[in-house]
C-alpha positions in Angstrom: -17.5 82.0 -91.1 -17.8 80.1 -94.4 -20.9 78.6 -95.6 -19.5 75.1 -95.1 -19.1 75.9 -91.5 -22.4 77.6 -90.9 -23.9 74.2 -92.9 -21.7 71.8 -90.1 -23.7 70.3 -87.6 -22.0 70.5 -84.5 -22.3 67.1 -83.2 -21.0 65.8 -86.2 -16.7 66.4 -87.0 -17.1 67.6 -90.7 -19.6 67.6 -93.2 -18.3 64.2 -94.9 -19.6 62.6 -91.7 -22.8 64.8 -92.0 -23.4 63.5 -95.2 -23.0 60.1 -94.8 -25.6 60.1 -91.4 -28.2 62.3 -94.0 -28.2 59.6 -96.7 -28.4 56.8 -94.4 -31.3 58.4 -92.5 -32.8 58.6 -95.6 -32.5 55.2 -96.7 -33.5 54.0 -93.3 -36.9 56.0 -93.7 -37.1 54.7 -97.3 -36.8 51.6 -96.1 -40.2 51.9 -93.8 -41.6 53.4 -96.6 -40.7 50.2 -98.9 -42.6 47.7 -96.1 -45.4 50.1 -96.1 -46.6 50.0 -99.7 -45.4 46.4 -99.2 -48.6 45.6 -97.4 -50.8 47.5 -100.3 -48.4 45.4 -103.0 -48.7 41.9 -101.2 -53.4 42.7 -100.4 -52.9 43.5 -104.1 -51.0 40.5 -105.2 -53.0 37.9 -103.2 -56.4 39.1 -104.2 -55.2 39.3 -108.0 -54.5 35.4 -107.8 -57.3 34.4 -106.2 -60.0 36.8 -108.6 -57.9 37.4 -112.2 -60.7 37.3 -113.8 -62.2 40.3 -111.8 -58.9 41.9 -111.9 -58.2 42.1 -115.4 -61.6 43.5 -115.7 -61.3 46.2 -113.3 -57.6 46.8 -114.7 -59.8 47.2 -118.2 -61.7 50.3 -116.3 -58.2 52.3 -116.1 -56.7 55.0 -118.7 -53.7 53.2 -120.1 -53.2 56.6 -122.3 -53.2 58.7 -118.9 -51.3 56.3 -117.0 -48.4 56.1 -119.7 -48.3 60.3 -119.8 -47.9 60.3 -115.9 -45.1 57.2 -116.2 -43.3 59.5 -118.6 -44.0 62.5 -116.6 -42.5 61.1 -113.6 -39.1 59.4 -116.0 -38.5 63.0 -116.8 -39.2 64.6 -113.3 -36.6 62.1 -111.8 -34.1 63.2 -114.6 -34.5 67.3 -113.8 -34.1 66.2 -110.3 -30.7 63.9 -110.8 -29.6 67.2 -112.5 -30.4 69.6 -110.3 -28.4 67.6 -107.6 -25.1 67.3 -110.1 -25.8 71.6 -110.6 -25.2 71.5 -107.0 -22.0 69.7 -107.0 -20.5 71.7 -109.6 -22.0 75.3 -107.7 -24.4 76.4 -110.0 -26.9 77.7 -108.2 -29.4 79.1 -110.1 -29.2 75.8 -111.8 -30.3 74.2 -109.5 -33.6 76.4 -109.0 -34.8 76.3 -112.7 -34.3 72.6 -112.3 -36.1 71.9 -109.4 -39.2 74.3 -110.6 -38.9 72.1 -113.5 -39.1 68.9 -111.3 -41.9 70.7 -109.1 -44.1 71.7 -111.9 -43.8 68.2 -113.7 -44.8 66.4 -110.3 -48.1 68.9 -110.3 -48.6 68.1 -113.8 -48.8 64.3 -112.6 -50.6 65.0 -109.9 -53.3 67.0 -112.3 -53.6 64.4 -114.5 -54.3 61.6 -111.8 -57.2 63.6 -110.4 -58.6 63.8 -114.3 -59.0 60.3 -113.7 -60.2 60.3 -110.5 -62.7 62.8 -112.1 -63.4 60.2 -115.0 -64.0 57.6 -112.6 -66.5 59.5 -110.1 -68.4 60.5 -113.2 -69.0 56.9 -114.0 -69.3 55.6 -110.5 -66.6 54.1 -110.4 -65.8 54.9 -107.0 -65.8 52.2 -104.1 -68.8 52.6 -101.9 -72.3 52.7 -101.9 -72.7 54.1 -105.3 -70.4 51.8 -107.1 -71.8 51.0 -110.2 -70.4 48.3 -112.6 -72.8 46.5 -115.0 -70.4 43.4 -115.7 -69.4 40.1 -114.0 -67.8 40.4 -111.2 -69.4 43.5 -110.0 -68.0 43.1 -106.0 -64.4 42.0 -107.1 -64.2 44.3 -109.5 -65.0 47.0 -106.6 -62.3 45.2 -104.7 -59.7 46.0 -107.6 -61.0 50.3 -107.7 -61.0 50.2 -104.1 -56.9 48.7 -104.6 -56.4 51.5 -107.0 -57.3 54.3 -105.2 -55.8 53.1 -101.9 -52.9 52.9 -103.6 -52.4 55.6 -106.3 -54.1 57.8 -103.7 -51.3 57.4 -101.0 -48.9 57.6 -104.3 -50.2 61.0 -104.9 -50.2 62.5 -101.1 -46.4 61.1 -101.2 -46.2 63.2 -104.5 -47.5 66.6 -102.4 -45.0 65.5 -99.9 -42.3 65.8 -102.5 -43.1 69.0 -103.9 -43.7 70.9 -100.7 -40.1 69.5 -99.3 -38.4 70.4 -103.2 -40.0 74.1 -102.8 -38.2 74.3 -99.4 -35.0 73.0 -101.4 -35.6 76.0 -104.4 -35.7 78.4 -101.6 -32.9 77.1 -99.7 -30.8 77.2 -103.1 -32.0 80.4 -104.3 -30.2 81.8 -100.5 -27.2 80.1 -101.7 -27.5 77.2 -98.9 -26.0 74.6 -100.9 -22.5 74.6 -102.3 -20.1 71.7 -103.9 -19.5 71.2 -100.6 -22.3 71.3 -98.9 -25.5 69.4 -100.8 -26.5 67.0 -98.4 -30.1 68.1 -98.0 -30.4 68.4 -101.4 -29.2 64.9 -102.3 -31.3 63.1 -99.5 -34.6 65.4 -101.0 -33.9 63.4 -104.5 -33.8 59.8 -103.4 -37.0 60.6 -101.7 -38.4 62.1 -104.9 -36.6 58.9 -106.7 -38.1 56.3 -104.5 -41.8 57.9 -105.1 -41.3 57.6 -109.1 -40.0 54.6 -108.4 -43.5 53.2 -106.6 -45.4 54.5 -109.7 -43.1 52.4 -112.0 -44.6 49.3 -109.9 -48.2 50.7 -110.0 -48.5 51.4 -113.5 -47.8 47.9 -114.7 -50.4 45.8 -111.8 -53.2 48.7 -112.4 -53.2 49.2 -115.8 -51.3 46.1 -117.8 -52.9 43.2 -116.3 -55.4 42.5 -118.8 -52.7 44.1 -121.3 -52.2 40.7 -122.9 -55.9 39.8 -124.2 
């Protein structure tokens, strides 16, 4: 039996139609995922207007150098992963693992930078609670804005841990030669998950850490 048989689903008639149930599953699930951080976006959004003051000064409290590392981090993580879906297509298989270590190790390189800020921020008590500390104006909107960004960049980062355990099932899965030009679904639904979590930084980085980018 081929591999392309083996990899056939047997409720589906071929593995076109397998393919094209994967990705819309996926998108389906993305879409929940979209209305989910929705709710954190729109909190955020309303709160900003009614305290910018507070906001910009809490924004101020942020590492724009860390944040702008992680953006390009993730830029180059989603480029390793759109490549080691195309080495896929074409059958190169080993390819495809050096590329997705590459896209695993730049995700824990994200991940390890974040929690250097989350180490910078518990060091000056900057964590929502009851020893927030915060000598300016402001002090209980400002704890409103940290309490945003770790509600935020915190459920970020567990979706991040999500994305690398499911991409090291995908190395192993490609290192047994599971995937072939023809068969690559799994693969190519694992990368618009790892896309769509990039994606959700690319919104985060701007309303945490540019908002007071301006003055």
């Amino acid at each position: 039996m081929s591999e392309a048989a083996r990899a056939l689903a047997t409720q589906f008639d071929d593995l076109e139609q397998q393919h094209d149930a994967a990705t819309l599953g996926m998108w389906i699930f993305l879409v929940t995922e979209i209305m989910f951080f929705g709710g954190l976006f729109a909190g955020y959004a309303v709160y900003r207007s009614i305290y910018p003051q507070a906001f910009a000064a809490g924004s101020r409290l942020c590492e724009i150098a860390l944040g702008a590392i992680n953006t390009a981090v993730l830029i180059s993580s989603s480029l390793t992963m759109a490549l080691a879906v195309r080495a896929a297509q074409v059958g190169r298989r080993r390819t495809v693992v050096v590329l997705l270590f590459a896209t695993m190790l730049l995700g824990t390189a994200f991940l390890g930078i974040k929690f250097v800020e989350y180490g910078h921020k518990y060091a000056e008590h900057l964590i929502p609670g009851s020893g927030f500390a915060y000598a300016g104006p402001y002090a209980q909107q400002v704890q409103l804005f940290v309490c945003f960004y770790f509600a935020m960049t915190g459920l970020h980062a567990l979706h991040m841990v999500i994305g690398i355990g499911l991409l090291a099932v995908m190395a192993v899965l490609a290192a047994r030669g599971r995937f072939s030009p023809a068969h690559y679904s799994p693969l190519e639904v694992a990368g618009l998950y790892w896309h769509f979590v990039d994606l959700v930084w690319i919104f985060l980085f701007p309303l945490l850490y540019l908002v007071d980018l301006h003055k």
